[in-house]
N, C-alpha and C positions, 0 to 999 in steps of 0.2 A: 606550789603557792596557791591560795584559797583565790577561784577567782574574785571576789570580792577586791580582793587589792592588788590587781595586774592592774601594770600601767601602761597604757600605748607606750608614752616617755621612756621608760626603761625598757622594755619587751624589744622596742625596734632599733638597735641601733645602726649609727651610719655605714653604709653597707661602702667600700672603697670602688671609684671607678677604675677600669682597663685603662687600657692607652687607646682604646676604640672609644673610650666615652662610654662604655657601658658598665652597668654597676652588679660587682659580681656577688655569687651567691645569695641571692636574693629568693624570700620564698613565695610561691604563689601558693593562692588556694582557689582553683576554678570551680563555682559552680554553675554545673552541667560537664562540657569538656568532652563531650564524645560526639559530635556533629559540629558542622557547618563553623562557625565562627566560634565557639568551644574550645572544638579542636584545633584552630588555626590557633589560637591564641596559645594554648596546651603545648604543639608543636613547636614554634617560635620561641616559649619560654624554656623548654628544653636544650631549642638549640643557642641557647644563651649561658646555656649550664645552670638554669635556675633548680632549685627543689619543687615541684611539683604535687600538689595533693588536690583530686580532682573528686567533687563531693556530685554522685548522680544517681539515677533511679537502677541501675544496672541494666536496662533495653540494652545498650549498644554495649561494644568493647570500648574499653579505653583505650587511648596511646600508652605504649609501653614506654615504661621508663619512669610511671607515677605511681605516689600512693594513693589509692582509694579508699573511699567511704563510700557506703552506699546508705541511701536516704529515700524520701518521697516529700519534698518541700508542702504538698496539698494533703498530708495523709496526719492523723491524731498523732502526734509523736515522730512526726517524720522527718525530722532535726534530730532525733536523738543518738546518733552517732558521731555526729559532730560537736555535739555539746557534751557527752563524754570526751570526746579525743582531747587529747594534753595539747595538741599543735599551738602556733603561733605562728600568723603568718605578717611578709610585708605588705602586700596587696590582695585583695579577693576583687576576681571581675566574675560580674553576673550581666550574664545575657535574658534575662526573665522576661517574659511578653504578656503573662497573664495576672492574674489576681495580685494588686499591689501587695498587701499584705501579707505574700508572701515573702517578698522582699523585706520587707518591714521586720519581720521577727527572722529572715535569716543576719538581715544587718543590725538587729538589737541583743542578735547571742554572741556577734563577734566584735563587737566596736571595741570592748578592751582586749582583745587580740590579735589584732590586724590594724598595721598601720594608715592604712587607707582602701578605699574601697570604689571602685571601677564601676559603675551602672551604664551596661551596653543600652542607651537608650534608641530615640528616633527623632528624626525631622520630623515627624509626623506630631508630635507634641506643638507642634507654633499654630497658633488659630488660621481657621482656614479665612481665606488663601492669601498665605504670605505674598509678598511680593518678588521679583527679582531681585537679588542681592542680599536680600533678608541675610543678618547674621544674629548671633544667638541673643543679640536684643530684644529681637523679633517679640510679640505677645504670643503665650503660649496659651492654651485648651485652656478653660475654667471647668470648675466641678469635679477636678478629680481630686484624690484623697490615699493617704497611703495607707488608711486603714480600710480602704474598699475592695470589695471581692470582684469578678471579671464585670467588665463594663464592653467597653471600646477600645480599639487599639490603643487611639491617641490617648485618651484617660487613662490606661493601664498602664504606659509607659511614663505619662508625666508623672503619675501616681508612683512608680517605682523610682522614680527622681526624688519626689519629694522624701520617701521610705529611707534614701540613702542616706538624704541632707541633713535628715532630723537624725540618725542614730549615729552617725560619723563628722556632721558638721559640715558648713562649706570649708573649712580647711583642709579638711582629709577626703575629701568627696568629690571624682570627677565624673561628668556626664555627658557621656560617649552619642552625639546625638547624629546615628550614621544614617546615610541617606540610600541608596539602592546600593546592593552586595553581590558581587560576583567573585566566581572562583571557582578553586577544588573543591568539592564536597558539597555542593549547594544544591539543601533540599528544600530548594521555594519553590523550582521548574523552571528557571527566565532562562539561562543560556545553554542548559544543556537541552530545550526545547529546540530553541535553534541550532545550536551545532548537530542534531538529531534531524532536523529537519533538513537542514543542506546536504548531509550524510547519503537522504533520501534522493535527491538531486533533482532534474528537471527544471522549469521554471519554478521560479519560487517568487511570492508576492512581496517586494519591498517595501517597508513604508515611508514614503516620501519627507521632505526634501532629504536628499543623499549626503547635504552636507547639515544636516539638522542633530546640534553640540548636546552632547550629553555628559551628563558628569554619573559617575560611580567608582565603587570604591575595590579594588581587589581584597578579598577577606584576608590574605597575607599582610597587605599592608598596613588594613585596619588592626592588626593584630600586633605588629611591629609598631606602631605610632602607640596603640596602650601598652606596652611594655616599658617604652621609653617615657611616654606620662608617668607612670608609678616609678622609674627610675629617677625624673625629675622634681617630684614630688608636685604635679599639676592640679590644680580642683577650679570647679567651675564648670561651664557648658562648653563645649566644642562640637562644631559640623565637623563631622568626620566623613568628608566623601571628596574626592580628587576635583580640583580645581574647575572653575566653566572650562567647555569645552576640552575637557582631554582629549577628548576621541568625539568621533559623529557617530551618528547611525551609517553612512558609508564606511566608514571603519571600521566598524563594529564587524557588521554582516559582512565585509568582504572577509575581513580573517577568517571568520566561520567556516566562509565557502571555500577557501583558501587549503586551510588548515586539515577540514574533510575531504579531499582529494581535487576539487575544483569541477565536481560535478555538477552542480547550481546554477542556473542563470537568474540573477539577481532580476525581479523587475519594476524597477521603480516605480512607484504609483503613486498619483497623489493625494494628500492625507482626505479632500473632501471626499471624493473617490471611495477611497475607505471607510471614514464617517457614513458617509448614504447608504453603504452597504449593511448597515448596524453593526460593524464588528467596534468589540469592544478595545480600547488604545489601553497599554499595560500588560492586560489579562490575556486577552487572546492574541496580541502581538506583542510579546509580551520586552519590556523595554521602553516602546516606546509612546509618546504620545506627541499629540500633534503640538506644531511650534504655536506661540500666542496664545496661550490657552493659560486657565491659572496652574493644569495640572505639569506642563510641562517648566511654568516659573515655579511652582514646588519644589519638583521632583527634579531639576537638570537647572540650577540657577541661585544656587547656597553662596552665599558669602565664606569662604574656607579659612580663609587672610589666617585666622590664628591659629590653625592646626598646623596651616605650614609653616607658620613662624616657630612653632614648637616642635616642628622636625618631619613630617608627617610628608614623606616620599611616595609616588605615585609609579607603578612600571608601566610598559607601555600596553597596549590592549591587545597585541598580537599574541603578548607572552600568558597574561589572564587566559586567553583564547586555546592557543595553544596546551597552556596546561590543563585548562579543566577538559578539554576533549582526550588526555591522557589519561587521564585520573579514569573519566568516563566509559573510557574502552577498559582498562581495566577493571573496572567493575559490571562486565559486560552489556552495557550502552543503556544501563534503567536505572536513571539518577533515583536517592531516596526521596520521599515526599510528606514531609509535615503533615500531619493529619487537621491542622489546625491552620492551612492557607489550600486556598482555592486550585484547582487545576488548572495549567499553562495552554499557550497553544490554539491553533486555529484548525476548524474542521477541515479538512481534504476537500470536500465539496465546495463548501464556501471559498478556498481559497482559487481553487477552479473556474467558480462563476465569477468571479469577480475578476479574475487574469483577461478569460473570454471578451469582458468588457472596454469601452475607453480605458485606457490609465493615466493619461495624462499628469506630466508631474509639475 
């Protein structure tokens, strides 16, 4: 058929649901699909029995069990394998973080081929600094544009918002606006820093309060919630990150310590403590940051209410914990690292001089 006259309308029909509620044979088109949140997504739709066609630069391997394209989204003609291929898919999710426009023309070569289209966006899109409770009403970043080249996180990503909404509509266009990402496979540095770190054992510098609520999202889960979105036919913005409070920072860090053999002596310290010492909250401890602060009503304090009304299930933090430190030994204990996010973790020294001192929590 000439693409001139494919029609979403005819191309997609209704796919039947299971007796699970899940709708079978469904096909994906992942672009990226070989890391982090990619591949969880990749792997999930696998294990759903979906058809898989994973469109990437060939760096990594794929998950077996898909078909591949290989492309370079930033390169003169580096869509053109895709724009050849006959495919047709139900959903395409893109996880993209840099230059909108890149998004833009890979969502303007598929809008009549794909039923709808997934943009793994970010919390970081709402103007600084939301409030607590903030949900996707929130006001987002101004100045960004879906025809603009790398900018800023937050512009890059609102910008690949708007890249989705203009070539698929807001009816067929959901926006995956995820908040902090842990798991298998995570190559940012945040947990496999610390599950590495407790590993090491001895005192270890806690960051205070021990019961200070953090929300995040396991990349499984985030993966299973957009699966069942393009199953439901979802569009719009959604916070995709587990409810206030799942878990604390004492939760967190003890499973670590837990989990690596209970070599660790946690030790609590309190966040000013920290602060005076200049270490950085986030980056060099990495997780977390101090309560009352706007970074912590950011980043641990989303309004979720509609994700989980739309199904969007949270495991508990032992089992995140647990599995990425498997995954981790398994790829003997040196997580991969994004070339394009900052390094984790806190120096030995500094962590030393500052044990030596008050901690007071």
């Amino acid at each position: 058929m000439p693409r001139g006259c494919r029609s979403a309308v005819s191309r997609f029909a209704f796919r039947r649901a299971t007796r699970t509620g899940r709708v079978a044979g469904m096909r994906l088109l992942m672009l990226g699909g070989t890391e982090f949140v990619g591949r969880a997504v990749v792997e999930a739709a696998l294990g759903r029995g979906w058809e898989v066609t994973v469109f990437h630069r060939g760096r990594h391997e794929a998950p077996r069990g898909v078909r591949t394209l290989l492309g370079d989204r930033t390169a003169v003609d580096g869509l053109a394998s895709l724009d050849e291929d006959p495919g047709a898919w139900d959903v395409v999710v893109d996880t993209w973080s840099a230059a909108p426009r890149a998004v833009r023309d890979t969502a303007r070569l598929l809008r009549g081929r794909a039923g709808r289209y997934v943009y793994v966006s970010s919390c970081s899109v709402y103007e600084w600094a939301p409030p607590a409770g903030y949900t996707e009403q929130a006001a987002v970043v101004t100045g960004a544009s879906a025809d603009s080249g790398t900018t800023d996180y937050a512009r890059d990503k609102r910008g690949g918002e708007l890249a989705a909404v203009d070539a698929f509509g807001a009816d067929r266009s959901a926006l995956v606006r995820a908040g902090l990402i842990l798991g298998p496979y995570e190559n940012v540095g945040r947990l496999p820093w610390w599950l590495n770190r407790m590993a090491r054992g001895g005192p270890v510098l806690a960051p205070g309060p021990r019961d200070l609520p953090l929300q995040y999202i396991d990349v499984r889960d985030l993966a299973e919630w957009i699966l069942g979105a393009a199953e439901q036919g979802l569009s719009g913005p959604y916070n995709l990150i587990s409810p206030q409070g799942h878990t604390t920072m004492g939760g967190l860090l003890e499973a670590c310590a837990e989990v690596t053999g209970g070599a660790a002596e946690l030790r609590w310290t309190a966040p000013q403590v920290i602060l005076d010492a200049g270490i950085e909250p986030w980056t060099q401890l990495p997780v977390w940051v101090p309560p009352g602060s706007d970074l912590h009503d950011a980043l641990h304090a989303a309004d979720v209410s509609r994700a989980v009304a739309t199904g969007l299930s949270c495991r508990p933090v032992a089992e995140t914990v647990a599995d990425t430190w498997r995954w981790l030994r398994d790829i003997g204990g040196t997580a991969p690292q994004r070339p394009d996010r900052t390094d984790k973790g806190l120096d030995p020294e500094v962590e030393a001089r500052v044990l030596a001192g008050p901690a007071g929590v």
